[in-house]
C-alpha positions in Angstrom: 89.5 91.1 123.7 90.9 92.3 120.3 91.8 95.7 120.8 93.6 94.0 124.7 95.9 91.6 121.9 96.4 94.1 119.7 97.7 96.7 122.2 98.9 94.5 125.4 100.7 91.3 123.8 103.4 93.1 122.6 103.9 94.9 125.8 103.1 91.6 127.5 105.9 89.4 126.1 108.1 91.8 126.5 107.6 92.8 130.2 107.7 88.8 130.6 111.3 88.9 128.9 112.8 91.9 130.9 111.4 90.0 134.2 112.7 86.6 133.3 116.2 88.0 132.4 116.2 90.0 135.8 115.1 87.1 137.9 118.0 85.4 136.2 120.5 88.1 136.6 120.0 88.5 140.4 119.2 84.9 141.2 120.9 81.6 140.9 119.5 80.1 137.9 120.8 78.5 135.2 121.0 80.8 132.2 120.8 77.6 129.4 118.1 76.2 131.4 116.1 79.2 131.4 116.9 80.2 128.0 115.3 77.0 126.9 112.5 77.2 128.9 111.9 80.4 128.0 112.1 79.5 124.1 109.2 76.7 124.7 106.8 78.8 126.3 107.0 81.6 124.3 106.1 79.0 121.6 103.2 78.4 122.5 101.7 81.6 123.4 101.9 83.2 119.9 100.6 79.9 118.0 97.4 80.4 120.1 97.5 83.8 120.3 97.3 83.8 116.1 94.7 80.8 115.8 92.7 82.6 118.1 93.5 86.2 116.3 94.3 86.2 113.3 95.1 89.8 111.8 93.8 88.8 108.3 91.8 85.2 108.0 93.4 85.3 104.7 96.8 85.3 106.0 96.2 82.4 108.3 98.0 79.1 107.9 95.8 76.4 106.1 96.4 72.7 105.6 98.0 73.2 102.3 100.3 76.0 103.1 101.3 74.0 106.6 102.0 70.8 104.0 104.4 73.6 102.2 105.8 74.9 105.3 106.4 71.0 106.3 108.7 71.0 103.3 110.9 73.2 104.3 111.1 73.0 108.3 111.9 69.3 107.7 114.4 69.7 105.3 116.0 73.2 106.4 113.7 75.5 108.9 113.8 73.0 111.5 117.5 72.9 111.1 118.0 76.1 111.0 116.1 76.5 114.6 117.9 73.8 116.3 121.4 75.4 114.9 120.0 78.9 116.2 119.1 77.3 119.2 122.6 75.6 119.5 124.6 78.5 118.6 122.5 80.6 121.2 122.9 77.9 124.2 127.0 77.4 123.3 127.6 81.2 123.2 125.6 81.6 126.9 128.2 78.5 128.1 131.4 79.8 126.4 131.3 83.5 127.5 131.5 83.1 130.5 134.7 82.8 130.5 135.7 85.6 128.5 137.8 88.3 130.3 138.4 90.8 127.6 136.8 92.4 124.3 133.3 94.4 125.3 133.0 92.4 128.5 134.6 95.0 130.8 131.4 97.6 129.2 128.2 98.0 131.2 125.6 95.4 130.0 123.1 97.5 128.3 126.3 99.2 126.2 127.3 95.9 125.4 123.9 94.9 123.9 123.6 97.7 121.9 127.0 97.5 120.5 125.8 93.5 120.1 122.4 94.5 118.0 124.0 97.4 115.8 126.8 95.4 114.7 124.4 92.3 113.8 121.8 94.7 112.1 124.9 96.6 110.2 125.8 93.1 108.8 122.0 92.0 108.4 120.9 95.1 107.1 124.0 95.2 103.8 123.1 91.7 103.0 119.4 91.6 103.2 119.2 95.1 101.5 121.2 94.2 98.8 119.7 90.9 98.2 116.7 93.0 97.2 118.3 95.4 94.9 121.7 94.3 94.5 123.0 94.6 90.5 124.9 92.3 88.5 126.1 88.8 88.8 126.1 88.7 93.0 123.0 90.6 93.2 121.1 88.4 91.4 122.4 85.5 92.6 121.6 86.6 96.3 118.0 87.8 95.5 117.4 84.2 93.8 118.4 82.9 96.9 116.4 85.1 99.4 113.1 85.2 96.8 112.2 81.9 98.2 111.5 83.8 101.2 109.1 86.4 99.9 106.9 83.6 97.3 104.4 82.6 100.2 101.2 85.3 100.2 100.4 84.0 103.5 102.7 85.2 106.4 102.4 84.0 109.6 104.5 82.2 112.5 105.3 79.0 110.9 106.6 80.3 107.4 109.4 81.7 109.1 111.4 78.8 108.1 109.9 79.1 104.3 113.9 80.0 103.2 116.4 78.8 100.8 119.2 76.7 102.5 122.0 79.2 101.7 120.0 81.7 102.8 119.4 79.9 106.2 123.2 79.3 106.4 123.8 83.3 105.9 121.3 84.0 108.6 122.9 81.8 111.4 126.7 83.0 110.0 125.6 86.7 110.5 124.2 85.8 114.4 127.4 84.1 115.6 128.9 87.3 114.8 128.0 89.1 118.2 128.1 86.5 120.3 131.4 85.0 119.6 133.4 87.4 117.8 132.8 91.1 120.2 134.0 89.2 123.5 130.4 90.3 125.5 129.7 88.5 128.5 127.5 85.7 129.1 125.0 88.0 129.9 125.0 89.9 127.4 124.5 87.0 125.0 121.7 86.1 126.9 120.0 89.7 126.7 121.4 89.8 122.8 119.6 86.5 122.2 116.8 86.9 124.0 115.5 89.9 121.8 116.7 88.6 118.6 114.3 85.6 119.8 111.2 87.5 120.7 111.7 89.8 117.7 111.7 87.1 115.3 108.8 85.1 116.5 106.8 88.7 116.0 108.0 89.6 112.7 106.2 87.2 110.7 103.1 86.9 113.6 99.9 86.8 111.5 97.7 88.8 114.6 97.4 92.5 114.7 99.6 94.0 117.0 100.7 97.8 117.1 103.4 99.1 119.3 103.4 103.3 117.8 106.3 104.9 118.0 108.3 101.9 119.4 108.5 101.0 115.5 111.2 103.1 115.4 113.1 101.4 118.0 112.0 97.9 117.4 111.2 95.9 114.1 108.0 94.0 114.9 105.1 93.2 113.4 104.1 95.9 111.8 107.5 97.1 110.0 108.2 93.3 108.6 104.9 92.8 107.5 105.6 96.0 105.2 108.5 94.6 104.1 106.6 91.3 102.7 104.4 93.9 100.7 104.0 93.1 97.3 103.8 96.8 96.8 107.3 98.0 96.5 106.8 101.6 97.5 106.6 100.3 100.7 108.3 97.0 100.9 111.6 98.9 102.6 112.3 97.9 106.3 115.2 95.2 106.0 116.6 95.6 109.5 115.5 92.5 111.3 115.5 93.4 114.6 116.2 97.4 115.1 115.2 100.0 112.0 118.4 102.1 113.2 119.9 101.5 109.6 117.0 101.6 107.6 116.0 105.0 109.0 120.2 106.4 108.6 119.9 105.2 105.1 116.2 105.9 103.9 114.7 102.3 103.5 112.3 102.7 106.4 108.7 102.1 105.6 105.8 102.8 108.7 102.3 103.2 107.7 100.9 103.8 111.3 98.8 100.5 111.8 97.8 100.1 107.7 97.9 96.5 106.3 99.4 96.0 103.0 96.4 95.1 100.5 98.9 91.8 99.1 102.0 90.2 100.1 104.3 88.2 98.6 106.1 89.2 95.3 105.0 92.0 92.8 105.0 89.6 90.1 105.2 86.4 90.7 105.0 85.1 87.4 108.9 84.1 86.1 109.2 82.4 89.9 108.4 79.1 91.1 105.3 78.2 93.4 106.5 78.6 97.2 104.5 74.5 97.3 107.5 73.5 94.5 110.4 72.8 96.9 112.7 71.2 94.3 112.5 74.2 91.9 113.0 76.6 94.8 116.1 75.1 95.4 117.4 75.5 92.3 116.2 79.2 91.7 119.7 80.7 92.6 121.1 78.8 89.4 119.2 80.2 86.8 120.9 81.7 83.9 118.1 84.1 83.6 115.1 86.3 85.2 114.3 86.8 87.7 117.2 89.2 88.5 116.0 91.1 91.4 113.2 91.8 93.7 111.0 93.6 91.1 111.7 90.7 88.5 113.8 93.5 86.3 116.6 93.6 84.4 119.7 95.2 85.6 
């Protein structure tokens, strides 16, 4: 059954996705009615699917990291989702009445267009979050270290994340949806498989897609990029690794597992578990200064 997860799930969802957007397309269905039923089933298939599979038992959410995660789904992740969510819904509603920008392009174009933008936005900030210099650069690592204490990943840490971080994240999606002009159904698509590719990239269960890796960031790519082990912690498209392969940060072992996530050396940070002093990690007046705890 493990080799059928590890091969087929991948595959799976994303068949399930192409099919639910046609059957929307061509039928008469409400697109923010399916888009939310489509966001609660998916939901539940990978937290089985990773109780049931874990990739690494030692990655696996316990009661004490879940506690943590509590922390911060209550008092930003689950915000975060719900403004996601929001922002998603509103942009299917309000394009479709947009006439101009991209809208006139064939749908697939449009999408692209839609995901290379985002990741050219996503990919500048989150890459130089990690090794930006000076005052900025540190400031915007202290900000996304938060992400990258927990030495567990898996689907609920997603929303392990500093506010401002969360607030950058959300700013950078509207982007597409509300500032190119695509059509409602292009949002859709755009949102879609920015949804499915997020609920993968942390998704503590071994899956292995080959050479769509270099197509797709899933599961594999992002799990490289929570390495401990800088060599190979590159990878900091989110959703397509078409900027970290033009500028040389992609990292693909070919189905290897880091031996450690989390932080190369954890020691100047705060525990992930103490909320209060995560918050106020971007304020510090000294180290940490970027993501191998270095001085500029």
């Amino acid at each position: 059954m493990r080799p059928l997860i590890t091969y087929g799930f991948y595959p799976v969802i994303a068949s399930m996705t192409i099919v639910f957007a046609w059957f929307n397309f061509t039928g008469q269905y409400e697109l923010q009615l399916a888009f939310s039923i489509f966001t609660a089933s998916r939901f539940v298939l990978f937290i089985v699917a990773e109780i049931a599979w874990p990739c690494r038992p030692e990655w696996s959410m316990t009661w004490t990291s879940f506690l943590r995660d509590l922390k911060y789904m209550v008092a930003g992740g689950a915000l975060l989702q719900v403004v996601k969510f929001a922002t998603a819904w509103l942009a299917i509603g309000a394009a479709q009445s947009k006439p101009s920008g991209l809208a006139t392009l064939p749908l697939l174009l449009q999408v692209v267009i839609a995901l290379l933008v985002y990741e050219l936005l996503q990919y500048g900030i989150h890459r130089y979050s990690h090794e930006g210099r000076g005052a900025l650069g540190r400031f915007l690592w202290r900000i996304h270290a938060v992400h990258h204490l927990p030495q567990r990943v898996y689907f609920l840490m997603h929303p392990v994340m500093h506010p401002i971080n969360m607030l950058i994240v959300v700013a950078i999606g509207l982007v597409p949806s509300f500032v190119l002009g695509i059509n409602r159904e292009a949002v859709f698509m755009f949102n879609l498989i920015l949804g499915v590719q997020g609920l993968f990239s942390h998704f503590n269960v071994d899956i292995r897609v080959g050479p769509l890796n270099y197509l797709l960031i899933g599961t594999e790519l992002h799990r490289c990029h929570h390495s401990s082990e800088l060599e190979e912690a590159g990878n900091y498209g989110a959703v397509i690794p078409f900027w970290d392969l033009v500028f040389g940060s992609f990292s693909y072992a070919g189905g290897k597992l880091p031996r450690k996530l989390g932080i190369a050396d954890s020691t100047p940070y705060p525990s992930s578990n103490q909320y209060l002093d995560c918050l106020a990690l971007p304020f510090r007046g000294h180290r940490p200064d970027n993501h191998d705890g270095k001085e500029p």
